[in-house]
C-alpha positions in Angstrom: 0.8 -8.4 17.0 2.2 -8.0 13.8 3.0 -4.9 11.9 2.1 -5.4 8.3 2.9 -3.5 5.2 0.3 -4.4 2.6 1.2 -4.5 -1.1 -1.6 -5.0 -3.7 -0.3 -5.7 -7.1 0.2 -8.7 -9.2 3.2 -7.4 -10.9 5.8 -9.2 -9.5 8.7 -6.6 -10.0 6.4 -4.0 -8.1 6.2 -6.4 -5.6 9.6 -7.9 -5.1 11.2 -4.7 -6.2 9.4 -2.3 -3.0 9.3 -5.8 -0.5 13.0 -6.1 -0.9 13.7 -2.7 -0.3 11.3 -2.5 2.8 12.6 -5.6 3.7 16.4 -3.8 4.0 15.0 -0.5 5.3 12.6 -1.2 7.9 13.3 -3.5 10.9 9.9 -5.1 13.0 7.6 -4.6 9.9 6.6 -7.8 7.6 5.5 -7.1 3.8 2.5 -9.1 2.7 1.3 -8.8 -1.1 -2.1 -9.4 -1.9 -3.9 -10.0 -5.3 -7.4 -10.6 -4.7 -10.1 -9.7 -2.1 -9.7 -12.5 -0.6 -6.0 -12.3 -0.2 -6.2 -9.0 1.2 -9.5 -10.5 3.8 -6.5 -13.7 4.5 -3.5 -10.6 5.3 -5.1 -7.5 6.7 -7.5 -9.5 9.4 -5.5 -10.0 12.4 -3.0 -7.5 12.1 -2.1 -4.1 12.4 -1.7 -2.6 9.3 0.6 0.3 9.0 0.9 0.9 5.4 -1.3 0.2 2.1 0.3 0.2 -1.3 -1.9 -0.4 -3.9 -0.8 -0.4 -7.7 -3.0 1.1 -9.9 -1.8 -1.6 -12.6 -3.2 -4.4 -11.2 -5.2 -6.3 -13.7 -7.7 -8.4 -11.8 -8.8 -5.5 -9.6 -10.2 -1.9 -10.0 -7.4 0.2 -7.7 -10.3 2.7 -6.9 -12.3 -0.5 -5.9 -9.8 -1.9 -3.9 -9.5 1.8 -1.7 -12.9 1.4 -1.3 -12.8 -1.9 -0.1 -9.8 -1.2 2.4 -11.7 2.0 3.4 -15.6 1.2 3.8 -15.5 -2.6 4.2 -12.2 -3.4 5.9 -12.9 0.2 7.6 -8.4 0.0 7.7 -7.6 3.9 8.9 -3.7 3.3 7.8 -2.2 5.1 5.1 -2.8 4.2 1.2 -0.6 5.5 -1.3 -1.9 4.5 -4.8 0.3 3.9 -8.0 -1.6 5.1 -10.6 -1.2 3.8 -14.2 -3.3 6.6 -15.2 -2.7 10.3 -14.3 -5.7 12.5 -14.7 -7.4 14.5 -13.0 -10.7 13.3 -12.8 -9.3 9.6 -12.2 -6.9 11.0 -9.5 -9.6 12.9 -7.8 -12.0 9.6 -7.4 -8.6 8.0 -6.0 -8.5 10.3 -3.2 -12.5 10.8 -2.6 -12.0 6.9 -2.0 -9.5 7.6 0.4 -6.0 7.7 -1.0 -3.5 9.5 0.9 -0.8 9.8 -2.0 -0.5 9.6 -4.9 2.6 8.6 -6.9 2.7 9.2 -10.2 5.2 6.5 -12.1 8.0 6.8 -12.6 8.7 6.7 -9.6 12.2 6.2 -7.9 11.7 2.9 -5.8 14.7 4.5 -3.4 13.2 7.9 -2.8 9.8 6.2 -1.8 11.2 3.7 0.6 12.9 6.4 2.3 9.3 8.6 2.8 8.1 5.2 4.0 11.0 5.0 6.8 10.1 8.3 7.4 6.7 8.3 8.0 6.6 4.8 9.5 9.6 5.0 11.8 8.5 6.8 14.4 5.4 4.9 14.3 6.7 1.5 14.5 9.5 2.8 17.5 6.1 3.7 19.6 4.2 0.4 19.5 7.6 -1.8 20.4 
């Protein structure tokens, strides 16, 4: 079965921009980007899903619905690191009570972020080969 690093944004430069960079990084791992529910129902089912990144820009979906979603529908246990548009403390806090394991607060540097990824998902992907 697949491994699957799940984007949600529909920003294509967010997309392209963090998939492309994966992509070089990480061997055995495929990127799929989703930009509605049922995109995300069509990616996530069927596979093991290592990695959520969610950007809190997206314009056709709430981010902290979309945690939710992942969290109490889709009941995914992988990782989500949310790209919040908005950094406050109230709005970060709801982020994380829906289940957000980091937050990265733009800007962010694409390279430095990659590199926590191939850290926290290398071992990880080397134990289920």
């Amino acid at each position: 079965m697949e491994r699957v690093i799940v984007i949600i944004t529909d920003d294509i430069v967010f997309s392209h921009l963090l998939s492309s960079l994966l992509c070089i990084r990480l061997n055995n791992v495929v990127i799929k980007t989703c930009e509605t529910y049922q995109d995300i129902d069509n990616q996530v089912d069927g596979s093991i899903i290592v990695l959520i990144l969610i950007d809190g820009k997206i314009s056709t979906l709430s981010g902290i619905e979309v945690t939710r979603y992942l969290r109490m529908k889709k009941k995914l246990i992988a990782p989500v690191w949310f790209f919040p548009e908005i950094v406050n403390e109230a709005y970060i806090y709801k982020v994380k009570e829906m289940g957000a394991n980091r937050i990265v607060c733009r800007p962010f540097d694409p390279y430095a972020i990659v590199s926590e990824i191939d850290s926290l998902l290398s071992p990880i992907i080397s134990a289920t080969l």
